[in-house]
Every structure is written in C-alpha cells, then in structure tokens.
VMD Tcl script that draws the C-alpha trace (Angstrom):
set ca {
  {83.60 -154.71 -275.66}
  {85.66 -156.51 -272.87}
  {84.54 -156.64 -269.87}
  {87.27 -155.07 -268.29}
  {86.29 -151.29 -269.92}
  {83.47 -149.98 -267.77}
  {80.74 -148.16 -269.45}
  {80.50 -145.52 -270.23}
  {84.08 -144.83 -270.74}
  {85.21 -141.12 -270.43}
  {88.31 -138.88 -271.92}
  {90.00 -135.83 -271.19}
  {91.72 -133.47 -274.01}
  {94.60 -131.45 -272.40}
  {95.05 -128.45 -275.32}
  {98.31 -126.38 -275.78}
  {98.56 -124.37 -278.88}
  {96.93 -121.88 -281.21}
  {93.06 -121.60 -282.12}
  {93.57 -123.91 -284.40}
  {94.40 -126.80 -281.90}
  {91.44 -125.88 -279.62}
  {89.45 -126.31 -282.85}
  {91.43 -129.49 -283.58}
  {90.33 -130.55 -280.19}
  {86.38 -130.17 -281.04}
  {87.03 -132.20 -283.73}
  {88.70 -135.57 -281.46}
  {85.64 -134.99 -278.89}
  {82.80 -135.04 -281.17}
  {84.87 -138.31 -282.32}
  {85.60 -139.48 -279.17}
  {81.38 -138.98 -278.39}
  {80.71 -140.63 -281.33}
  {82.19 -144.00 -279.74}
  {80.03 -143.22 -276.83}
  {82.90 -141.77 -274.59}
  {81.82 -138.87 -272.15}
  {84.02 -136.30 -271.57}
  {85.60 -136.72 -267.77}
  {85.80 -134.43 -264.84}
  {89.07 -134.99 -264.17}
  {92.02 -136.80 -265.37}
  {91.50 -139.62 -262.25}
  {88.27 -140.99 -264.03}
  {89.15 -141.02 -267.50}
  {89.88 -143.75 -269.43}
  {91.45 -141.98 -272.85}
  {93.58 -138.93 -272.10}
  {94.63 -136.99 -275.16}
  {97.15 -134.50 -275.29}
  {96.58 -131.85 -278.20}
  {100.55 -130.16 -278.03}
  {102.27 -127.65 -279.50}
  {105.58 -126.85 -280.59}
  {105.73 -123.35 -281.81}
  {107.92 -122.46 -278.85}
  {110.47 -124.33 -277.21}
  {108.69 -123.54 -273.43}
  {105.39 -125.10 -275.21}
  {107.11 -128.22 -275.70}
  {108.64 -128.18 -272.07}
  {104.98 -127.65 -270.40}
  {103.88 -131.18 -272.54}
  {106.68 -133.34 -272.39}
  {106.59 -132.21 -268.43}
  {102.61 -133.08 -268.14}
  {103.57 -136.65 -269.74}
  {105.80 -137.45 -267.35}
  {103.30 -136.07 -264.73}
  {100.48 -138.97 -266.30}
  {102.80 -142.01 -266.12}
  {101.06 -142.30 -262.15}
  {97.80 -142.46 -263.98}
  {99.38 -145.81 -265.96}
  {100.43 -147.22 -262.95}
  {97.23 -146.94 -260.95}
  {95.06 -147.99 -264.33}
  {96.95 -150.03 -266.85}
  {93.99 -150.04 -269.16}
  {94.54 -146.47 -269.74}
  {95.08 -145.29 -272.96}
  {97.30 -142.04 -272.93}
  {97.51 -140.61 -276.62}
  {99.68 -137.52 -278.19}
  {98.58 -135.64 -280.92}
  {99.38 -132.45 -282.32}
  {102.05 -130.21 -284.10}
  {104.84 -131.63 -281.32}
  {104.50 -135.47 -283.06}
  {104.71 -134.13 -286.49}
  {108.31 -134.08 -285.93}
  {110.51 -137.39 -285.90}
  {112.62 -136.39 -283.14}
  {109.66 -136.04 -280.65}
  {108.63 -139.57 -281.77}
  {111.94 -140.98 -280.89}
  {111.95 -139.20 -277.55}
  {108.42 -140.20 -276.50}
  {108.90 -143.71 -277.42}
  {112.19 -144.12 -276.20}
  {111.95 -142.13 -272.80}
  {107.65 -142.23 -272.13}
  {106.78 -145.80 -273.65}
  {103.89 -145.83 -271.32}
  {102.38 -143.40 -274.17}
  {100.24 -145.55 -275.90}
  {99.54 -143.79 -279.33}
  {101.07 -140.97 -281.35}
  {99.16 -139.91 -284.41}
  {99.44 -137.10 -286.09}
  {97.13 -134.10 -287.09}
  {96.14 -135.20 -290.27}
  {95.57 -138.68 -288.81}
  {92.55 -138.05 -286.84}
  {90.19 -139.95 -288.63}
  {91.52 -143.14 -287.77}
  {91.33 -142.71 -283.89}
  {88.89 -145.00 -283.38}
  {91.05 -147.48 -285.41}
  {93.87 -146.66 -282.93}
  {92.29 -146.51 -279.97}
  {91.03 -150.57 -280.71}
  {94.45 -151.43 -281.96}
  {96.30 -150.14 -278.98}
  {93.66 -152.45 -276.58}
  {94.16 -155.60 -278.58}
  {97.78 -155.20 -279.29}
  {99.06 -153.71 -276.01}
  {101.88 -152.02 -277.97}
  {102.64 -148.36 -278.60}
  {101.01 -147.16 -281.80}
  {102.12 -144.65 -283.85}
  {100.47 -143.22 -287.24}
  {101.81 -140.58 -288.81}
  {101.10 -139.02 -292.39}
  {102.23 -135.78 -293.68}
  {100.39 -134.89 -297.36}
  {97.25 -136.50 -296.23}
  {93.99 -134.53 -297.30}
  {92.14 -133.35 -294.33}
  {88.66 -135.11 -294.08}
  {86.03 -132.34 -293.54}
  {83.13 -134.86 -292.64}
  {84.70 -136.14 -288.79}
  {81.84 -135.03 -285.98}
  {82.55 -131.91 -283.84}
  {81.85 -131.40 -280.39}
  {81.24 -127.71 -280.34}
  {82.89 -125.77 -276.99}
  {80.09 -123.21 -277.16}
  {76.75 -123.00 -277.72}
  {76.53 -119.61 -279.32}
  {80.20 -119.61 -281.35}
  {81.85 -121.82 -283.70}
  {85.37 -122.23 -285.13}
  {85.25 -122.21 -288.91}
  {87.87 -123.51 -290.33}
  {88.33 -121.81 -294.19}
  {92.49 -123.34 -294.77}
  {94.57 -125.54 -293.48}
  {98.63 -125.20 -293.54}
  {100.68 -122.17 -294.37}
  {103.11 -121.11 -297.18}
  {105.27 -117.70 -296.05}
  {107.92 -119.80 -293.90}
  {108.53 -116.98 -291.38}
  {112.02 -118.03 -290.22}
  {111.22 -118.38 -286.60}
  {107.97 -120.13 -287.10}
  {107.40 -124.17 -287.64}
  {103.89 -124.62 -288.92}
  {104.61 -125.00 -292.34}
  {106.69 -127.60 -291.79}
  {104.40 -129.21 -289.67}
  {100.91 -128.11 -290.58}
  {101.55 -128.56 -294.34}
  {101.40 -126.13 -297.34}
  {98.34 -123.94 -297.40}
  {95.49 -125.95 -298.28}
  {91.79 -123.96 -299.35}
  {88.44 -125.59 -298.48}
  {85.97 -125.00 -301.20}
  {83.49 -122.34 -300.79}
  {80.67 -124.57 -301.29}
  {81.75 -126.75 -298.17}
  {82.51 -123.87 -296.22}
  {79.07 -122.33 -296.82}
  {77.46 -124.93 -296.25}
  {78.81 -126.03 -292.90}
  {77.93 -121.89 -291.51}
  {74.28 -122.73 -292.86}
  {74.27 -125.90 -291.16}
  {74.96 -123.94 -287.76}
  {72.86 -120.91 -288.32}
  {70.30 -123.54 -288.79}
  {72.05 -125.46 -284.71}
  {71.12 -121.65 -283.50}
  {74.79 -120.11 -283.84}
  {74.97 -116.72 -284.48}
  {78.62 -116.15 -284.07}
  {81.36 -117.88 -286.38}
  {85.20 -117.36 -286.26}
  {86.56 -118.10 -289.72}
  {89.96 -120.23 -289.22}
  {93.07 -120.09 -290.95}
  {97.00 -119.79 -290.43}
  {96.66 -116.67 -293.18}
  {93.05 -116.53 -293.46}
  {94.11 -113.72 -296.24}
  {95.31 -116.02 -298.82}
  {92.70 -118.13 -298.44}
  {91.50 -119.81 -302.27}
  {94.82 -119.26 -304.05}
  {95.20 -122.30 -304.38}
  {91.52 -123.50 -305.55}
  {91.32 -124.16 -309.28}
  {88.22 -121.85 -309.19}
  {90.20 -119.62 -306.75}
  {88.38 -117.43 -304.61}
  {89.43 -114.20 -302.86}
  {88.86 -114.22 -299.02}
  {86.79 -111.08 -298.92}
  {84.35 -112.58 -301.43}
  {84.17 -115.07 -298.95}
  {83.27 -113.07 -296.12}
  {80.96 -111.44 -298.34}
  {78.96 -114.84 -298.86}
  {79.52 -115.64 -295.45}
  {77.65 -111.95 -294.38}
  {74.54 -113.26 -296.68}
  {73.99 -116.14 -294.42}
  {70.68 -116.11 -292.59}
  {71.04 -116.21 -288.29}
  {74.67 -115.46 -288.07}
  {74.76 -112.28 -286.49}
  {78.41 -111.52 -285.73}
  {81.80 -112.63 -287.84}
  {85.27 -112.87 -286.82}
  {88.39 -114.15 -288.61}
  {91.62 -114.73 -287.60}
  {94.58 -114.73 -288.35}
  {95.75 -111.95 -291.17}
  {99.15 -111.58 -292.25}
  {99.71 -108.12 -292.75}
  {101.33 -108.78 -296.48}
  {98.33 -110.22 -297.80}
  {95.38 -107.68 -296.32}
  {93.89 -106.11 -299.32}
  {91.85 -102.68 -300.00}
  {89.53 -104.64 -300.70}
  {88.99 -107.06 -297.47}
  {89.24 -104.09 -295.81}
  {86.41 -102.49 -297.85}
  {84.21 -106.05 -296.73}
  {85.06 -105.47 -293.33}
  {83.11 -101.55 -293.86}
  {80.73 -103.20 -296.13}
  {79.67 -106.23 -294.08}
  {77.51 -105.16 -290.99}
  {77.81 -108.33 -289.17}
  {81.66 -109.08 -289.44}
  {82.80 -107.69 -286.08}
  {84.83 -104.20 -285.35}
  {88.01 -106.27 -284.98}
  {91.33 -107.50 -286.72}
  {93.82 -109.37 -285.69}
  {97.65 -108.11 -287.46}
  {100.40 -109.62 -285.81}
  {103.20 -107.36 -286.22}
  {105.81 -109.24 -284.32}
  {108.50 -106.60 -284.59}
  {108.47 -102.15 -285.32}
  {112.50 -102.86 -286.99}
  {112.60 -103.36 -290.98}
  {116.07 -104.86 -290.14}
  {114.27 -107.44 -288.06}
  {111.24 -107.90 -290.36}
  {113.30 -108.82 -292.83}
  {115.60 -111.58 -290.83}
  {112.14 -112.81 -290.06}
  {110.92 -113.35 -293.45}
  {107.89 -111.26 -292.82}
  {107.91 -109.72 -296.25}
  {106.64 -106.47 -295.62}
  {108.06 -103.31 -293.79}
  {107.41 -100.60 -290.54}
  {106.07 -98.43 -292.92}
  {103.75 -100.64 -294.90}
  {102.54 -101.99 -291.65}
  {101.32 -98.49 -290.72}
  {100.10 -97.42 -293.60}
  {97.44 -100.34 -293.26}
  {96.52 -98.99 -289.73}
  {95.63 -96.12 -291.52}
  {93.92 -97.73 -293.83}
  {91.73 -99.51 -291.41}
  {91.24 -96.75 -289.22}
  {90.41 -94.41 -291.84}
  {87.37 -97.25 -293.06}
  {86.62 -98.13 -289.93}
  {87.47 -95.44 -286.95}
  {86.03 -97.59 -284.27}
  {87.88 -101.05 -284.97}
  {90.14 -102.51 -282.18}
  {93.70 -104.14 -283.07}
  {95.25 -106.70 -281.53}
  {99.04 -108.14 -282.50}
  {101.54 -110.41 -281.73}
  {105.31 -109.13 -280.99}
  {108.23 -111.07 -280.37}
  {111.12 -109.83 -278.54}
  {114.49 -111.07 -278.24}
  {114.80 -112.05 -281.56}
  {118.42 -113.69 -282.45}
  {120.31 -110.47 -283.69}
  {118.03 -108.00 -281.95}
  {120.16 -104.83 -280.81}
  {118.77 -102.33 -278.39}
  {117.70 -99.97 -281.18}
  {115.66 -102.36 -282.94}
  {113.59 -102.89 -279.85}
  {113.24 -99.68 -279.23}
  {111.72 -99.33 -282.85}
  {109.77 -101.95 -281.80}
  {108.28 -99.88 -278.69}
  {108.16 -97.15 -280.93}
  {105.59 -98.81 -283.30}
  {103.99 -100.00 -279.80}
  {103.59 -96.16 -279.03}
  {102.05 -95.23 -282.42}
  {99.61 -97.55 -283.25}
  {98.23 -98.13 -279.67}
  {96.86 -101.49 -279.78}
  {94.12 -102.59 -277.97}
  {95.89 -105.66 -276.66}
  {99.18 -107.30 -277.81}
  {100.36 -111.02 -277.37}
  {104.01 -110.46 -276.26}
  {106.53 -113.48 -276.60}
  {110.16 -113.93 -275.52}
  {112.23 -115.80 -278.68}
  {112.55 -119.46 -277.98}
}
mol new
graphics top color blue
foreach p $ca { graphics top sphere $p radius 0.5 }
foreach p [lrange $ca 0 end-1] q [lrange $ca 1 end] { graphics top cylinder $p $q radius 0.2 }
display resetview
C-alpha cells in the first residue's frame, strides 16, 4: 500500500432509503472491514465515504445530491479521499451524467448489483486518479459478500431481490430489477448460521416478501418459508416486511397464527382508502378487499398491530378521494402510518 494511505484507513456510509438500503449498507461495511477499513467517527477522519441514496422520491434525491455538494470541502482538504455513490439514485443514466458532469470530484459510481467489485474500484480509482463508474443492470446478486451486522441481537434477511407489480408512482422495478427468489436452502442456511452468531431476532427482506419463490423452478410459497424459518433452533422472534396487500394469502395469514415466534405484526401499505386512486396507482386490489384482509387478520390474530404507508396528493387526487382516504384511516385504526406527500 502507498505510503501516502495511513493505516488503518476508515469509512463512513451515509444511508438514505428503504430497509433494504440499510441492509445494502451491512453488506459494503462487512466489505469495506474485510480490506481492513474501520468504520470512522465522523466524516473529517475518513478516508472512503460512501453514499447509499435513494430515489424513490424526488425530496430523497434533493437531500443526496445536496450532501455531495456539502463533501466537495472534504476533497479539497484531503485529495486522497475517495468519495463513492451507490444506490438506487445511480441506477439511472441521468444521475450519472449529472454527477459526473456537475460533482467530478465523485470518485466512483457503481451500482447496486455491483458491489462485489468495490474493492476492485476502490484500487482502480487510487491508481488511475479518474472517476470510475460500473454499472450493471441483470447482474445476479452474489449472496457470499461479508456483512457487518448493525445489531447484535437482529438481522436483516434478505429472502428476494427486485419487484414485478410496477405501481405507477414507484421506481424500484426499474431500478432494483425484476423480482428475483433466493433459494430456500441458502436462505435457511444463512438464519442457522446466525442462530448459531447468538441472534434471536431475524427480519425477512423483500420488496413483496409475499411473492417470494414464484419464480424458483422448485417454487416455494412464502408461508412455507416462514414455516421452515419458525423450525429454526435460537431464533426467538420473526418479522417480515414488506407485504403487498394483493398477494397476502389465507394461508400466510394462517402461519402468522400458527408460528409462535413470528411476531404480532404486519406491515400493509395501503397508500390510498379511494378505488379510483388505487387503480391510477396500479395497486391491483380495492378499499374493500383491503378491509376485508384486516378482518381477516384481526379475526386470526386479535392482538396484531398494523402499520401502512399512505400517500397523499396523488396526481388526480380530488377532495373526496382523500377524504376516502381518511375514512379508511378512521376504520382500520392503524397503529402507526408512514404518511408521504406525492413527489
């Protein structure tokens, strides 16, 4: 190594995004300690920053570009920094051609299926003292990179990768990918592997956890799944999220009853209480089948809290339709919502 990186060398991961980024995040830590960076108390000290961004609304994409042009002081006071973008934001070519044409003090763009080859870019941006930029968009995901775990009692999971419903406000197909299934077997295997760390809690990952193995040539329902992941010795609570309310079945709701150690708790965004703007959403389901699965989970399981997601403001949305949408607010009584503005 030259002698002008001290040792040891530290990063810092700034993280926008859903729990799938934060997860994403584990995974370029436990990388980044496998080259023998430490992780850095501030952004001052470090010597790799990463930002992890998001772009599933437009303010998301205002808060990164904004902490970019915050870091360029960093590059001035420390040329040897290396300041990297990852992320759903760099998926798309017209962030590319802004970063490099208005930031090129950003040293490397790669994208999320490109996270493997960080080390590889890290070296290449030292020697070369160029921007470097790798992205790939039908890559397979490699499930063997190290993860530096957040917690010490909980782990992320993650069960599928991508998305296929195309919800007309929403971007992550088109930058995530198509819905892709892990296999059971490596799924298994990596919740035994943590029982055996001393985990106890996991949170089973997914854009639509519910469709997960649909696409597996052996395919595999979700609650079977959870049912195999309930066998597992030392984990003592599961979670999963996130459900789309068109694919919960009778019969994951019957494994949520059935299996003691999956926690009280579902996630079901709703995002709107109008059919009219369901439908210009592409949500695929209506008000009333939406509530008739409250009932369903209530009547299983009278204890269980529900959380959602609503979006107001929607491009169309007339003052009745949001009043439907406080109407359904009224009904169900959630125990917590996630309310967004359209942007």
């Amino acid at each position: 190594m030259s002698a002008k990186w001290k040792n040891p060398l530290k990063y810092k991961i700034l993280t926008w995004g859903c729990q799938m980024n934060t997860h994403d995040s584990e995974v370029i830590s436990g990388i980044l300690q496998k080259m023998r960076y430490c992780p850095a108390a501030t952004l001052k000290e470090s010597d790799v920053i990463i930002l992890n961004t998001c772009c599933v609304r437009e303010n998301a994409e205002r808060k990164v570009y904004g902490r970019i042009a915050q870091l360029k002081q960093f590059k001035q006071r420390n040329p040897n920094l290396i300041l990297a973008v990852s992320g759903c934001m760099v998926q798309q070519p017209h962030v590319i051609e802004h970063i490099s044409e208005k930031m090129p003090y950003v040293d490397i763009l790669f994208g999320i299926k490109n996270v493997h080859k960080l080390p590889e870019l890290i070296e290449n941006s030292r020697q070369a003292n160029l921007p470097v930029i790798e992205i790939v968009g039908n890559s397979d995901i490699d499930e063997n990179l190290p993860i530096k775990r957040a917690d010490d009692v909980k782990a992320w999971v993650t069960i599928t990768y991508g998305c296929n419903n195309y919800c007309s406000y929403c971007i992550v197909p088109y930058v995530r990918g198509r819905e892709k299934s892990r296999s059971p077997k490596s799924i298994l295997r990596e919740v035994k592997n943590l029982a055996g760390e001393g985990f106890i809690e996991v949170n089973l990952l997914g854009q639509n956890v519910n469709s997960y193995g649909k696409d597996l040539e052996m395919p595999v329902t979700f609650p079977e799944l959870l049912r195999k992941v309930n066998n597992i010795d030392g984990i003592k609570r599961i979670r999963f999220i996130t459900s789309h309310p068109k694919d919960l079945s009778d019969d994951l709701i019957l494994a949520m009853k059935e299996c003691k150690k999956v926690c009280e708790h579902i996630h079901l965004p709703v995002q709107a209480g109008s059919n009219r703007i369901l439908s210009k959403m592409n949500r695929k389901y209506t008000r009333e089948h939406y509530m008739d699965l409250i009932k369903k989970l209530r009547d299983a399981i009278p204890h269980i809290a529900i959380t959602t997601d609503i979006i107001v403001g929607f491009p169309g949305e007339t003052e009745e339709d949001f009043l439907d949408t406080i109407d359904l607010v009224k009904e169900v009584e959630f125990d917590s919502a996630f309310t967004f503005m359209y942007s």
